[in-house]
C-alpha positions in Angstrom: 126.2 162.9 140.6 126.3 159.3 140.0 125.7 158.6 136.3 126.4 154.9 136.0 122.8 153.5 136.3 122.6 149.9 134.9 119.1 150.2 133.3 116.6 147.4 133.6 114.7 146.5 130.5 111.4 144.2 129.9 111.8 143.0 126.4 107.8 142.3 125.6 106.1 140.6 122.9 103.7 143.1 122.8 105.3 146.4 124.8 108.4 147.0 126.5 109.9 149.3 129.3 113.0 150.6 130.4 113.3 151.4 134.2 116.0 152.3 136.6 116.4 151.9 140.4 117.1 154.9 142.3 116.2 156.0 145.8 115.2 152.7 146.6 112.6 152.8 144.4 112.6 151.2 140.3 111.5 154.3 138.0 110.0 153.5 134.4 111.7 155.8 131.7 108.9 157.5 129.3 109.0 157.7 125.9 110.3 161.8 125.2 107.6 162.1 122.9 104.4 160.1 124.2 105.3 160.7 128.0 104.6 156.8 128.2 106.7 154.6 129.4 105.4 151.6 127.6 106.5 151.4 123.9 105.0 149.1 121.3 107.3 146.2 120.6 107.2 147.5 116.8 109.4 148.1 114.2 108.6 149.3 110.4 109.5 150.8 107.4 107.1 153.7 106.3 106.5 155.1 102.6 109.4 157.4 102.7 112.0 153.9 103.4 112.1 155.5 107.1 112.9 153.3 110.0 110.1 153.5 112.8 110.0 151.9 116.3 107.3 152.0 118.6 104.6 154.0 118.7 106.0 156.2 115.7 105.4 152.6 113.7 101.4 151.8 114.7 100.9 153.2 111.3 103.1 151.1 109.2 103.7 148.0 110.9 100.3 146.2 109.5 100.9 146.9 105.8 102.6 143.5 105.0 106.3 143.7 104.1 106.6 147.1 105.8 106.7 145.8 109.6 106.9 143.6 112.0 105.2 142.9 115.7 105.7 140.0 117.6 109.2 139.5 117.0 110.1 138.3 120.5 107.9 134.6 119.1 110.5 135.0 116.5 113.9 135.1 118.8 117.3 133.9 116.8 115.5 134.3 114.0 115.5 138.4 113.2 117.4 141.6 114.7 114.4 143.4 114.9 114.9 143.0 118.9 118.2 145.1 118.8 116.5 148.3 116.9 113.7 147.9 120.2 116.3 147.7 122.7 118.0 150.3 120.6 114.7 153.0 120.5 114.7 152.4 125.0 118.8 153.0 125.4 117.7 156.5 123.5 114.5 157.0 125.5 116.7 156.6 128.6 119.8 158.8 127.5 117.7 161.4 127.1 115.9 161.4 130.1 118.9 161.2 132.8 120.9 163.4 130.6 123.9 160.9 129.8 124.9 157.6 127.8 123.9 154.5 129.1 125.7 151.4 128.7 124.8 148.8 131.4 121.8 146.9 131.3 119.9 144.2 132.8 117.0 142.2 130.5 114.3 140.2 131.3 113.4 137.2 129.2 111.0 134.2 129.8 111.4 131.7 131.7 111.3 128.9 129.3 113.6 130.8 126.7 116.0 128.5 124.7 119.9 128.6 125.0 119.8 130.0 121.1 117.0 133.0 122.1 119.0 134.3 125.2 121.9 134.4 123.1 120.3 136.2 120.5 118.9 138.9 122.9 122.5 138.9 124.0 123.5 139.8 120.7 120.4 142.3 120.2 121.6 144.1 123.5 125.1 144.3 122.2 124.0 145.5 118.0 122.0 148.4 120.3 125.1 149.5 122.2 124.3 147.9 125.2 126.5 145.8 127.7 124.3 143.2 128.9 125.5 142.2 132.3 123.1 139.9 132.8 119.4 137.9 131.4 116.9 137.6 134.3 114.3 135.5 134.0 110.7 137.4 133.9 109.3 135.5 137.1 112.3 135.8 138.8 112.5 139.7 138.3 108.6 140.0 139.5 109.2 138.0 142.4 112.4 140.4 143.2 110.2 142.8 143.1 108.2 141.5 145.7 111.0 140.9 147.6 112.6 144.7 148.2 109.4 145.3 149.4 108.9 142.3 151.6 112.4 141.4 152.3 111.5 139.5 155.8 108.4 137.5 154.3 108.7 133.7 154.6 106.5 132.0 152.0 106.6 129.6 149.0 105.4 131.9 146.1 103.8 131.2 142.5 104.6 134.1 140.0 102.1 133.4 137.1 103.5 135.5 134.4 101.1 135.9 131.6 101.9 138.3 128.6 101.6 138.9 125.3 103.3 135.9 123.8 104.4 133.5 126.7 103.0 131.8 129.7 105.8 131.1 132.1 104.8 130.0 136.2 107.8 130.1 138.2 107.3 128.2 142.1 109.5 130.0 144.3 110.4 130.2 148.2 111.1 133.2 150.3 112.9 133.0 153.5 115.3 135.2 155.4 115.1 137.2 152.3 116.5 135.3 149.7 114.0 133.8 146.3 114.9 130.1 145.9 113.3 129.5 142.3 112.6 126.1 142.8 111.1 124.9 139.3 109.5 126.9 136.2 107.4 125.6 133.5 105.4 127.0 131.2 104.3 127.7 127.3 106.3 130.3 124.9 103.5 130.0 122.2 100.6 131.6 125.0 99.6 134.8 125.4 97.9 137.5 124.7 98.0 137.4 121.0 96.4 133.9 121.3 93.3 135.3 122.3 93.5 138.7 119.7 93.1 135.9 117.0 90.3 134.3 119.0 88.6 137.5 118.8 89.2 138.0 115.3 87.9 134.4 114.4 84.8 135.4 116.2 84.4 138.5 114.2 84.7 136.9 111.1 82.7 133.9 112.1 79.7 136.4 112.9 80.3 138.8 109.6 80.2 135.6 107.5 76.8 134.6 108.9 75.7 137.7 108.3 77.0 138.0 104.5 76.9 134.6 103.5 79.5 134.3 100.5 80.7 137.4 100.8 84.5 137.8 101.0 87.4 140.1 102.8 90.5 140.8 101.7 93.1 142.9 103.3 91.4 143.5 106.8 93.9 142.2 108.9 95.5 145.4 110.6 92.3 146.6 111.4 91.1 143.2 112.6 94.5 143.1 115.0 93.8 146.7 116.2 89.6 146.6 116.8 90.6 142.9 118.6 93.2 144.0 120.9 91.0 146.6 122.4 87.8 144.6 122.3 89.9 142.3 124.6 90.4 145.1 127.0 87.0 146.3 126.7 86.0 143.0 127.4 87.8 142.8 130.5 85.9 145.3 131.9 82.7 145.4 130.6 79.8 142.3 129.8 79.7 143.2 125.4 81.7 144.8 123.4 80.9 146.4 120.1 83.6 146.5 117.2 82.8 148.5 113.8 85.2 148.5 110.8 83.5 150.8 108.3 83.8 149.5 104.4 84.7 146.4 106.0 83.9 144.4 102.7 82.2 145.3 99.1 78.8 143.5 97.8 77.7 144.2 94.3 79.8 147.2 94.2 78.7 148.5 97.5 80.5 148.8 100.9 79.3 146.8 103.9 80.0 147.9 107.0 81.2 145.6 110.4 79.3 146.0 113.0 79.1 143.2 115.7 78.6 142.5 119.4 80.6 140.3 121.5 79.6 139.3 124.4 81.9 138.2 127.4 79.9 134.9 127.3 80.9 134.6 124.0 84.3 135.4 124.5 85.0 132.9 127.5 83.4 130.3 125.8 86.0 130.6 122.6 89.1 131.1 125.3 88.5 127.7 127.3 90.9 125.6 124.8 93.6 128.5 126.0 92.3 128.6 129.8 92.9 124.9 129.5 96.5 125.2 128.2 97.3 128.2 131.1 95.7 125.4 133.6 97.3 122.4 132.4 100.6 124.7 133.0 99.9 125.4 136.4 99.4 121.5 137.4 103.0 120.7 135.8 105.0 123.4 137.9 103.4 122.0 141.0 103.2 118.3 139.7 107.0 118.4 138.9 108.3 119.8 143.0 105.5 117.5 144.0 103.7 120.6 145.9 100.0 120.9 146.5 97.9 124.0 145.5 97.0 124.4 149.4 100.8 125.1 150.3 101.5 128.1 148.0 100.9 131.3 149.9 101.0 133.6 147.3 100.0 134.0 144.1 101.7 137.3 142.0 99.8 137.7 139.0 102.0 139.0 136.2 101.4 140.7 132.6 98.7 142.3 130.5 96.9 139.1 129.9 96.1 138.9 133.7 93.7 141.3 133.4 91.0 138.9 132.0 88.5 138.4 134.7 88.3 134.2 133.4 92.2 134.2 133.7 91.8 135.2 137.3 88.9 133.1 137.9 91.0 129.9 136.5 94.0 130.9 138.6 92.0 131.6 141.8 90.0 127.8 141.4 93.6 126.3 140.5 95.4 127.1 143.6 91.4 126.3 145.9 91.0 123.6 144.1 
């Protein structure tokens, strides 16, 4: 039985995944213990100095100077990557049964020379010999590919996740991906509009308790605005309630507030704007016309917002 899998892994701002191909087909490794096979991309320290990655750390990582989330903004800067890549090498040992050593990772687009060399290093800390960094676009669009291998079309992968914006223009023909130009913004994503969210809640509890002040709030703040997000994605309001959210004259005061989606894409268009202004520069710079791209793939969690799609769809009519 072949054993020496190279493993393919999405290092995410937000989540990550481990996968292998086999049978023709890429399989996502779960996590032994939540049968997921999305981890959070968290790390933390909990009262009894334990180390926690993933979803074993949702408890700890808001309690400030016990964790960290987001560290992939933060590239070159920390090694909390390697203890990630670290927590999916183990998900994946145990679930084929043997060591792994190979691996293949994702990283955006727009990465610096300094942040590829310090997921390099993160792969190496974990155990891992990284034969290669693919960029995220690049990997989607391959994944396209197997699937479409005799398609002949120029392709936009809009890859929008929970910290980076990367739009990679791309042809397809005779079934090799020419990427022909990539642009985009590593401080956009999803996060982004978590803290629009959260502005909004606070915005609305302060008219409501004029004067009256929060301390402390923010991991459930970062927690109630994540899935409000979600919710909102779906659905036209969204209500978020933080019980004993603040104290007046000794007593607790609840949060209890509706969003509406209204409200919502209102407070996103500064960060719609930024995603479109994106889109125009990858064209602008290969001099190609919305009207020529055939396909659009629409990549990462933050795709999911129905005004994301809607300003992708008008960009590439337009």
């Amino acid at each position: 039985m072949k054993t020496n899998y190279a493993i393919g892994i999405d290092l995410g701002t937000s989540t990550s995944q481990i996968c292998i191909y086999k049978n023709n087909e890429s399989l996502p490794i779960p996590d032994p213990v939540t049968k997921i096979p999305i981890i959070p991309s968290i790390v933390a320290i909990n009262e009894r100095k334990k180390l926690l990655v993933g979803e074993a750390a949702q408890g700890a990582v808001d309690r400030p100077g016990y964790g960290v989330r987001e560290s992939k903004r933060l590239m070159g800067t920390e090694e909390i990557a390697a203890l990630i890549l670290r927590k999916l090498k183990e998900n994946a040992e145990e679930a084929l049964g043997h060591p792994i050593q190979d691996a293949v990772i994702s990283v955006p687009a727009n990465f610096p020379d300094a942040a590829r060399k310090a997921t390099f290093n993160a792969g190496e800390i974990a155990g891992l010999n990284v034969l290669r960094l693919i960029n995220e676009p690049t990997a989607a669009a391959l994944a396209f590919g197997i699937k479409n291998i005799n398609s002949e079309e120029q392709i936009v992968v809009f890859d929008f996740g929970g910290g980076t914006l990367d739009i990679s223009v791309l042809e397809m023909f005779e079934g090799v991906l020419d990427v022909k130009y990539s642009f985009g913004d590593p401080h956009l994503g999803g996060k982004d509009f978590d803290e629009v969210i959260i502005s909004l809640l606070l915005k609305k509890f302060e008219a409501q308790y004029l004067g009256v002040p929060v301390y402390n709030r923010e991991a459930e703040l970062k927690g109630q605005a994540e899935q409000a997000k979600k919710t909102l994605s779906v659905e036209q309001s969204c209500d978020v309630q933080i019980p004993y959210f603040a104290t007046k004259d000794g007593k607790g005061i609840d949060l209890d507030i509706e969003i509406t989606g209204t409200e919502f894409e209102k407070a996103i268009t500064p960060l719609l704007e930024r995603a479109r202004v994106c889109i125009r520069e990858a064209l602008n710079k290969k001099k190609i016309r919305p009207s020529a791209i055939d396909r659009v793939l629409l990549v990462g969690g933050t795709t999911y917002i129905p005004a994301v799609r809607n300003m992708v769809e008008k960009s590439f009519n337009s």
